[in-house]
Structure formats: structure tokens, C-alpha cells
C-alpha positions in Angstrom: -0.9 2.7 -53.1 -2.5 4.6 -56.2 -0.4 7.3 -57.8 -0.7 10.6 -57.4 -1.0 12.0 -60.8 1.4 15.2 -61.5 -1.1 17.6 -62.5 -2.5 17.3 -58.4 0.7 16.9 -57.2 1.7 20.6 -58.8 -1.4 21.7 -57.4 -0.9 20.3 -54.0 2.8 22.2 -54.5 0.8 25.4 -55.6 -1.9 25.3 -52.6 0.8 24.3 -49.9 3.1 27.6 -51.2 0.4 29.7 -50.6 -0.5 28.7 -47.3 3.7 28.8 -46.3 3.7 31.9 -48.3 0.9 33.5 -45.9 2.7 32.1 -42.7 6.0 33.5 -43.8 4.1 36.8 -44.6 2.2 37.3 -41.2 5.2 36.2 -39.2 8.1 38.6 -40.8 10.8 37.4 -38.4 11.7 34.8 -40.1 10.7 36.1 -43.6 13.5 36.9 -45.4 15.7 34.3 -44.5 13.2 31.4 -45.5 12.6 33.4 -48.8 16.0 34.1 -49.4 17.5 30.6 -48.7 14.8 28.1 -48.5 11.6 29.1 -50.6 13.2 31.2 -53.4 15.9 28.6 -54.3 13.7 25.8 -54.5 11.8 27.6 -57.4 15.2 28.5 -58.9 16.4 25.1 -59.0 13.5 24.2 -61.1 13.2 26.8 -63.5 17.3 26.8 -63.9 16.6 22.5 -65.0 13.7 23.5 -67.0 16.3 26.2 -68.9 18.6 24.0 -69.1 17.5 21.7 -71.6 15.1 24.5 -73.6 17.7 25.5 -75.6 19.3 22.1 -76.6 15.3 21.1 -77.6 14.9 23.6 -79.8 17.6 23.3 -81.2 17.5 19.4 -82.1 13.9 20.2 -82.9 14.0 23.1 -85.4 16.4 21.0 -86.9 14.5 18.0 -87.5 11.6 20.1 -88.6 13.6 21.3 -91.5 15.9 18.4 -92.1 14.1 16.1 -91.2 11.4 16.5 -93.7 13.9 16.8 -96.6 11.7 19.2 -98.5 12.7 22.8 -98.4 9.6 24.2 -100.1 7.5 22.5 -97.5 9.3 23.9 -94.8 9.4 27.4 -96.4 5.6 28.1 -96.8 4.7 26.7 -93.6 7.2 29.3 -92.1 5.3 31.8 -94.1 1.9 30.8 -92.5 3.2 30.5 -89.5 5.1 33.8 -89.0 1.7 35.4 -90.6 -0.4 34.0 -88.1 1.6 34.9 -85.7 1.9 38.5 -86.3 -1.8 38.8 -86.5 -2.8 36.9 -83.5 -0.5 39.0 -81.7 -1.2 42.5 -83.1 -5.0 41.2 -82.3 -4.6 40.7 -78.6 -2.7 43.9 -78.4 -5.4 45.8 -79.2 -7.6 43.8 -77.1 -5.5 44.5 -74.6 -5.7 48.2 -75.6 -9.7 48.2 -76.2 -10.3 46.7 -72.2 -7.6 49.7 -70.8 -9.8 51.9 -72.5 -12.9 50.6 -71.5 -12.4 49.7 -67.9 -9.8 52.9 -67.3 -7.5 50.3 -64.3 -5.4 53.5 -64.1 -8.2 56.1 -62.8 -8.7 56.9 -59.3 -5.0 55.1 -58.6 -2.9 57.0 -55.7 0.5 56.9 -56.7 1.7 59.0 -54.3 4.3 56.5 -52.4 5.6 55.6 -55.5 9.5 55.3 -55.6 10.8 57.2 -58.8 14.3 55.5 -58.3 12.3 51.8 -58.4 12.1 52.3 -62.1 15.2 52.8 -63.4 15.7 50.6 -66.0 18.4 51.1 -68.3 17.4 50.9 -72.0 18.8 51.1 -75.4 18.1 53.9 -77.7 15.2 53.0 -80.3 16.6 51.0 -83.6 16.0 50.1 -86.8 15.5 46.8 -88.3 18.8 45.8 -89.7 20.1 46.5 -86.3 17.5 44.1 -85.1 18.5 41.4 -87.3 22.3 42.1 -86.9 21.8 41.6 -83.4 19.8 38.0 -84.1 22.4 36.8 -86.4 25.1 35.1 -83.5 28.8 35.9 -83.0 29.3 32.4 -81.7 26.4 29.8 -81.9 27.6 28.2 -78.7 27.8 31.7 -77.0 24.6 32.2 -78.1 23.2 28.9 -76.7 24.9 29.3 -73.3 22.6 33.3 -72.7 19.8 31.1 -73.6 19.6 33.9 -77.3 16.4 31.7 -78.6 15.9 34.3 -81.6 20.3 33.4 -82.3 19.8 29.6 -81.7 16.5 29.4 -83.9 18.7 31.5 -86.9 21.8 29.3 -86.5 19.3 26.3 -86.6 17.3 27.3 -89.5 20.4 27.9 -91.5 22.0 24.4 -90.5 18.9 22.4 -91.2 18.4 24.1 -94.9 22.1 23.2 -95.3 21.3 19.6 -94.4 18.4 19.1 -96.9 20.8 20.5 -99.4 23.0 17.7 -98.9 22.9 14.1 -100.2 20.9 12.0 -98.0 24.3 9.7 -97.2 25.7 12.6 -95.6 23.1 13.8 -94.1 21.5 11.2 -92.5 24.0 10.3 -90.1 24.0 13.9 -88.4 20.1 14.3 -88.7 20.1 10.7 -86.9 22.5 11.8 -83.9 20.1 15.0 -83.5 17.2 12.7 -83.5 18.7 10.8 -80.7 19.9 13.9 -78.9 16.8 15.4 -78.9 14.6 12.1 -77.4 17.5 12.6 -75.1 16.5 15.9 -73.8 12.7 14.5 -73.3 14.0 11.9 -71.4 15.6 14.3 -68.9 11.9 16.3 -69.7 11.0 13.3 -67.6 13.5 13.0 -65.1 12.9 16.9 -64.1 9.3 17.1 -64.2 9.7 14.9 -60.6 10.8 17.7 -59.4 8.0 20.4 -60.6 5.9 20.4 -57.3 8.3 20.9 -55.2 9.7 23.6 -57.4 6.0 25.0 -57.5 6.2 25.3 -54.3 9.1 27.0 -53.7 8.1 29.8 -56.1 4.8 30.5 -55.5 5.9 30.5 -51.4 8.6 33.3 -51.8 5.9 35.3 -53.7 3.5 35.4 -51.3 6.0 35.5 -48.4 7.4 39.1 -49.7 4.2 40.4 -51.1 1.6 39.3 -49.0 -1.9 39.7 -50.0 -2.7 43.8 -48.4 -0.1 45.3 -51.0 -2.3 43.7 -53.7 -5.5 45.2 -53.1 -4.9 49.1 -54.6 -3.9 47.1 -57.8 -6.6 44.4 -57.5 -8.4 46.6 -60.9 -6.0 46.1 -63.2 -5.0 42.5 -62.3 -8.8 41.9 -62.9 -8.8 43.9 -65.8 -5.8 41.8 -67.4 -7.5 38.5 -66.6 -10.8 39.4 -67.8 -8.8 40.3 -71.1 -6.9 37.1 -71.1 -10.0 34.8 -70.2 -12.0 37.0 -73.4 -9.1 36.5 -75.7 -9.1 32.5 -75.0 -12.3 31.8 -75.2 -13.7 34.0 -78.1 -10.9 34.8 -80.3 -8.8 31.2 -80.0 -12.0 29.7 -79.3 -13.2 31.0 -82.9 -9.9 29.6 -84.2 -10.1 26.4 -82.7 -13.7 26.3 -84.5 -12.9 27.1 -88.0 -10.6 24.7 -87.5 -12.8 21.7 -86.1 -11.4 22.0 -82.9 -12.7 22.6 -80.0 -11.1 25.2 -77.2 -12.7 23.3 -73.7 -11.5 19.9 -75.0 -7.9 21.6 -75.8 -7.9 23.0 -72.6 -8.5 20.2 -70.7 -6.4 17.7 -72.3 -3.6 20.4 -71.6 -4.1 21.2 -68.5 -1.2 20.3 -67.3 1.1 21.7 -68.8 -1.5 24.8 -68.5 -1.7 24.7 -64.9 2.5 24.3 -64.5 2.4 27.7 -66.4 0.4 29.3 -64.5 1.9 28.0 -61.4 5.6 28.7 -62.8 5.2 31.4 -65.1 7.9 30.0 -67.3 6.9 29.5 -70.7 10.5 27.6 -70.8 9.2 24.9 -68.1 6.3 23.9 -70.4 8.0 23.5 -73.9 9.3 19.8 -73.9 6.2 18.0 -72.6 3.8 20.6 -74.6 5.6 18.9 -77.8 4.7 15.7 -76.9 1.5 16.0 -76.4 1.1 17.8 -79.3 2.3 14.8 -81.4 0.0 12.5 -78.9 -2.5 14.8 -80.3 -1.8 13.8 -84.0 0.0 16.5 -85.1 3.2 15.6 -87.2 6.5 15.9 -85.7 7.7 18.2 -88.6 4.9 21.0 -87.6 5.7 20.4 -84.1 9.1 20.9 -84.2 9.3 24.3 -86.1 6.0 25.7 -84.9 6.4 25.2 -81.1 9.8 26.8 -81.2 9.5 29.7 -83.4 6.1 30.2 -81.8 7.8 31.0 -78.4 9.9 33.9 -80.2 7.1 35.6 -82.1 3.5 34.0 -80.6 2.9 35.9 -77.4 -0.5 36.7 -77.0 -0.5 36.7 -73.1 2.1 39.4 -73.0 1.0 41.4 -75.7 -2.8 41.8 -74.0 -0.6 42.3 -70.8 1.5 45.3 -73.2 -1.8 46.8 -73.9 -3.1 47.3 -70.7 0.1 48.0 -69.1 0.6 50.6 -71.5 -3.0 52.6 -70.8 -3.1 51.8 -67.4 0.4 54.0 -66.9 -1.0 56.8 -69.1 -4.0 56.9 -67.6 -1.9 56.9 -63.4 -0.4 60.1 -64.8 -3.2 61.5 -66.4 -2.3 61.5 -70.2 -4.6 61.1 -73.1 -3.5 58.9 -76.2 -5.3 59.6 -79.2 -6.4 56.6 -81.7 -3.3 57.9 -84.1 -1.4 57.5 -80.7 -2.3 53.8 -79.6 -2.1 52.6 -83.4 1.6 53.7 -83.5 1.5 51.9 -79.9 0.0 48.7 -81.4 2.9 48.9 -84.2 6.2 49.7 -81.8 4.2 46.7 -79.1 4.5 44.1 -82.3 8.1 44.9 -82.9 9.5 44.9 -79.4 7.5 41.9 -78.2 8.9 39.5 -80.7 12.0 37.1 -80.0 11.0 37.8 -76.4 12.7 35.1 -74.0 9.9 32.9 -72.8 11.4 33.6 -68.8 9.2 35.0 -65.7 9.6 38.9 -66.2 10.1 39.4 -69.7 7.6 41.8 -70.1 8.2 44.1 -67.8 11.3 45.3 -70.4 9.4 45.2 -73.0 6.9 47.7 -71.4 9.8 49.6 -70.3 11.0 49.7 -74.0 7.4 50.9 -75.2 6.6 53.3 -72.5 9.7 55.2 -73.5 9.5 55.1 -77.5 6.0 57.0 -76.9 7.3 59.3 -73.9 5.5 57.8 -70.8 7.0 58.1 -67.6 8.9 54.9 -66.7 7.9 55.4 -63.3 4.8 53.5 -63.7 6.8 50.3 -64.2 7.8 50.2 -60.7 4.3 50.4 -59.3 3.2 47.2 -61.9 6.2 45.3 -61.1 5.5 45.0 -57.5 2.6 42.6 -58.5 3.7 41.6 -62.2 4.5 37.9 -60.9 0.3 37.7 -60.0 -0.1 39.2 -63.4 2.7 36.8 -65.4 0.7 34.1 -64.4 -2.1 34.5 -66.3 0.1 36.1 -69.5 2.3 32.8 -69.3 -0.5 30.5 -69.3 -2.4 32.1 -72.5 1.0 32.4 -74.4 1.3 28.8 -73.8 -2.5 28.0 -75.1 -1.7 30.0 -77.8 1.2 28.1 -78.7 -1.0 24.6 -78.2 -3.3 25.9 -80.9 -1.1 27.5 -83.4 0.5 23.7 -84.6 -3.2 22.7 -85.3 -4.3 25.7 -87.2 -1.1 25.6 -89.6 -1.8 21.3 -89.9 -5.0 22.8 -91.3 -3.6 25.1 -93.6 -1.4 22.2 -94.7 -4.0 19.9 -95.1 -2.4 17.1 -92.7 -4.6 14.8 -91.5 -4.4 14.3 -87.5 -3.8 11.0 -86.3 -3.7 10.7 -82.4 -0.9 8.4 -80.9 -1.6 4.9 -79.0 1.7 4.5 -77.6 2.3 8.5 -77.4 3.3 10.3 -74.1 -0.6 10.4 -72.1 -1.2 11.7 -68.7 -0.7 8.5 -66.9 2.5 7.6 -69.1 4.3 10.6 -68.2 3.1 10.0 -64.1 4.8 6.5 -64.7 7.6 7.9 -65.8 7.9 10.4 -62.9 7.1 8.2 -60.2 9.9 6.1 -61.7 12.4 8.6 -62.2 11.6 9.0 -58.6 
């Protein structure tokens, strides 16, 4: 029989927990107990596989992109670039996110009436400054560190080790640098093993959503889901479109020959599920390992530009539920405190619905408002998840530019139908 290549199999997995979903939904007898014991762990189980071997990959990777190069200047001004780049692109799509709130006003008109003000309790931690910030980066104990899954704490500890490395004589170092090479083709292996697994985890997750939301409690909110997307499919195909541009590139060819790791995004919402095999293809794609490896990573801490449109519109749409005007002065600060507080954000389903919290209370919006968007945040995280993950595709390519590195695709790299054979035989 032909094989089934993954990217329909996750979408048979996506259709089929939608239509279990729905049945689970209309027929609440049964509901919770197929959510709670059936549906909802099955989506667990994969994300918890895809989490486990995140943190061990970037680890091995940053690594190797510092290390592995042996040439610390190198690695130094393409971190410069790419932290640059990455403050911008976000600050842009925050005020994207900010201009579409503004313009399309999701939050007029809402009835919030039945809305719990005991839903949003969210404890947070008083505002702080920026040494605090990077104290709390800096790890206690690496391994610690790597067992909460602290990306921002593994990335430092990594940095450090792989500048520490190139520092050494290459005797000493190359033993080390050659039993991280071989843990970390390791961890794509496993990639491999686990990716068998993504439909039915797709449909799992995607199931218990619809079985506990339904589709009826969705339609007061339907506005600013649409007005989120609309922002997201703007920002993707006009502002990284016009990157992908200046840079040769173009943004329909990029997004088809990711689409599967782009349509496991948006089916899982995880940017964590999508890491490992968005690496390989990136080097299929031609781009050197030694970009890969420190761009991808660092670009999952600081390059969020689903999230941040999501911040934007989040942020208006809950001023404008309880009537409140922001001034320009106002949403500038906004744009400022959204930049911080987004960055070193876990790339886990839900994220952003802390960080709002966080920004709704440093410019003295009620909190309540969070409670009324989390209800259909995982429609919304969808969508977020998938652009921060297009983002991240695109942001290896524009800093090969600024390098001046030649692409050069892979024959033997990890294609479509290579990575199906491997699934079907890990199967």
C-alpha cells in the first residue's frame, strides 16, 4: 500500500478530533470522563515526548553553534544581528497588533456581564528591574534548570560552555564537542521515533478542546479571534513576506515547503513540538548548521511575533470591554513593557496568557478580562504558535544573508518523504 505521508496523517488526526470533539460536546454525559481520561491525555503524552527532548536539543545545538564553529568573533556578531532582528520584528508586530485593536475595536459592544471576577486570579510578581531579570536567567543549578524546562537558564549555561570550549585547544576540545555532536543526532533520532506518534496526539488535543468548549461559547468572541488572525495572516504575508523578499526568498514557497511542521503548530500549539524537525529542514534548506543551531534556539526565547500581535490585541481589546481609553503616550509605554515581558517566553500552549496578565497589571487594567480571553485562548494559540514558528523559519535565512553564506540545499537531507520513511519505520 502507498504511504500515508505525515503531514495528512496530522490532518486526518486534526479533522477526526473535531468531529469526536463535537460528539463529546452535544452528548455531555459522557463528556468529562472521555476528556479527562481519554482525549486530554493523549494530547499530553505527546506534547510531554515533544518536551522531553527540547531541552537536551538545544542544548547540544547552541553548543555546537558556538563550539562548533571555533570562531568566537563569528559567533559574537551573528548574536548581535540576531538579537537586533529579533527585537525589532517583535516590537513591529506588537504594534501591529496594537494598530488592528484600534482599528477594528474587538472589545466594543462585548457583554461581559457573566463574567467570573474570581476566573482571573492570577498570582503575579511585583514589576522588576533588569538585573533582577538577568539574575533570575543566570541558573542555580544547570541541571535544575534543565529539568523546569528554564530555556532562557539552559541557553546562558550553554552560551557560556560553548565560549569556554572554543577557548580551549582543539585536543581537548574536540572530544566533548564530538560526544555533543553525537548526543544531539541522538535527540533527532528520537525526533523521529516520536513524530509517529503526532496524529494521534493531534487528535487527542484538539478533541478535548472542542469537547469542553463546544462551538456556541465561541461565537460572542468570534470578533476578536477574527481580528487576531486577520493580524497574523497581515503580518505574514506583508511584513515577513517583505523580508523574505529583500532577501531573495520567497514567503509562498517557504510556506509550503514547511508546511508541516506549520500545520503541527497550529494543530498542537506547541512551539516545543516543532523545534527538532524545523532544524532539519532548515539545514535541508541550505542553511549552515552553525546559523541553525544558535538562531533556532535563541529565536524561541526572544522571536515571538505570533504572541506579541496576540499581546497587542489582547491588551486593547480588555481596555476597550471596560471602557478605558489609552492614549498614544499610553500604548507606546505598552509597546515597551510588551517587548520586555514577552521575551525568554517558554515556547508551551498558554504562555501568553501570563504574559498578558503581567502587562495588563504594569499599566492598571483590570485582570478580569483575562478570564473572558482564556476561555477561547487555545482557538487563538493556534494561530500565535504557528506565525511564531514561521517567524523563526525565516529568521536563520535573513541572518545567512547578513552573513553572506551562500545556501546550498541538501541531497541526502531530511525531505518530506525521508522523514515519512522514517516514521512508518519507527512504526
Amino acid at each position: 500500500m502507498k504511504r500515508i505521508p505525515l503531514v495528512w496523517q496530522i490532518v486526518a488526526g486534526l479533522l477526526l478530533g473535531v468531529l469526536a470533539g463535537w460528539y463529546f460536546n452535544t452528548h455531555p454525559h459522557y463528556q468529562t470522563w472521555v476528556s479527562a481520561e481519554i482525549l486530554k491525555p493523549l494530547g499530553d503524552i505527546f506534547i510531554k515526548m515533544m518536551k522531553m527532548v527540547v531541552v537536551p536539543i538545544v542544548f547540544c545545538c547552541m553548543i555546537l553553534g558556538i563550539a562548533g564553529g571555533g570562531d568566537s568573533k563569528s559567533f559574537g556578531r551573528m548574536g548581535v544581528k540576531s538579537l537586533g532582528y529579533f527585537f525589532a520584528i517583535t516590537a513591529l508586530a506588537i504594534v501591529i497588533g496594537l494598530c488592528f485593536a484600534n482599528l477594528f475595536e474587538p472589545g466594543r459592544g462585548t457583554d461581559i456581564s457573566g463574567l467570573s471576577h474570581g476566573a482571573a486570579s492570577i498570582t503575579l510578581e511585583s514589576s522588576k528591574g533588569a538585573l533582577v531579570i538577568l539574575q533570575n536567567i543566570v541558573p542555580d543549578n544547570v541541571i535544575v534548570a534543565m529539568s523546569e524546562a528554564k530555556l532562557l537558564s539552559v541557553l546562558f549555561f550553554a552560551v557560556l560552555l560553548g565560549l569556554a570550549l572554543n577557548a580551549l585547544p582543539k585536543d581537548k576540545s574536540a572530544p566533548f564537542i564530538a560526544v555533543v555532536q553525537s548526543l544531539s543526532d541522538a535527540m533527532f533520532k528520537v525526533v523521529s521515533i516520536v513524530m509517529a506518534y503526532a496524529p494521534i496526539g493531534v487528535f487527542g488535543m484538539i478533541g478535548a478542546t472542542v469537547a469542553t468548549f463546544g462551538f456556541a461559547s465561541l461565537l460572542p468572541l468570534l470578533k476578536l479571534i477574527g481580528v487576531v488572525y486577520l493580524a497574523l495572516i497581515v503580518f505574514a504575508l506583508v511584513i515577513l513576506g517583505g523580508i523574505c523578499y529583500l532577501i531573495g526568498e520567497n514567503i509562498f514557497k517557504l510556506i509550503r515547503y514547511f508546511r508541516n511542521e506549520l500545520i503541527l503548530a497550529f494543530s498542537s500549539a506547541a512551539s516545543a513540538a516543532v523545534m527538532p524537525q524545523l532544524m532539519t529542514r532548515l539545514e535541508s534548506y541550505g542553511v549552515p548548521r552553525r546559523i541553525v543551531s544558535f538562531v533556532v534556539p535563541v529565536g524561541y526565547a526572544f522571536n515571538l511575533d505570533g504572541a506579541s500581535i496576540f499581546l497587542g490585541v489582547a491588551t486593547i481589546f480588555v481596555a476597550q470591554l471596560y471602557g478605558i481609553d489609552l492614549s498614544l503616550s499610553q500604548q507606546i509605554l505598552l509597546v515597551v513593557t510588551m517587548v520586555l515581558t514577552s521575551k525568554g517566553a517558554a515556547g508551551v500552549p498558554g504562555f501568553a496568557i501570563v504574559i498578558l496578565s503581567a502587562t495588563l497589571a504594569s499599566a492598571g487594567l483590570p485582570l478580569e478580562g483575562v478570564a473572558l480571553i482564556a476561555g477561547i485562548f487555545r482557538i487563538i494559540d493556534s494561530g500565535t504558535t504557528t506565525l511564531n514558528v514561521l517567524g523563526n523559519a525565516i529568521a536563520p535565512l535573513v541572518i545567512s544573508k547578513w552573513e553572506k553564506v551562500a545556501l546550498e540545499p541538501s541531497r541526502t537531507g531530511h525531505t518530506d518523504d525521508h522523514l515519512c520513511d522514517q516514521v512508518q519505520r519507527c512504526r
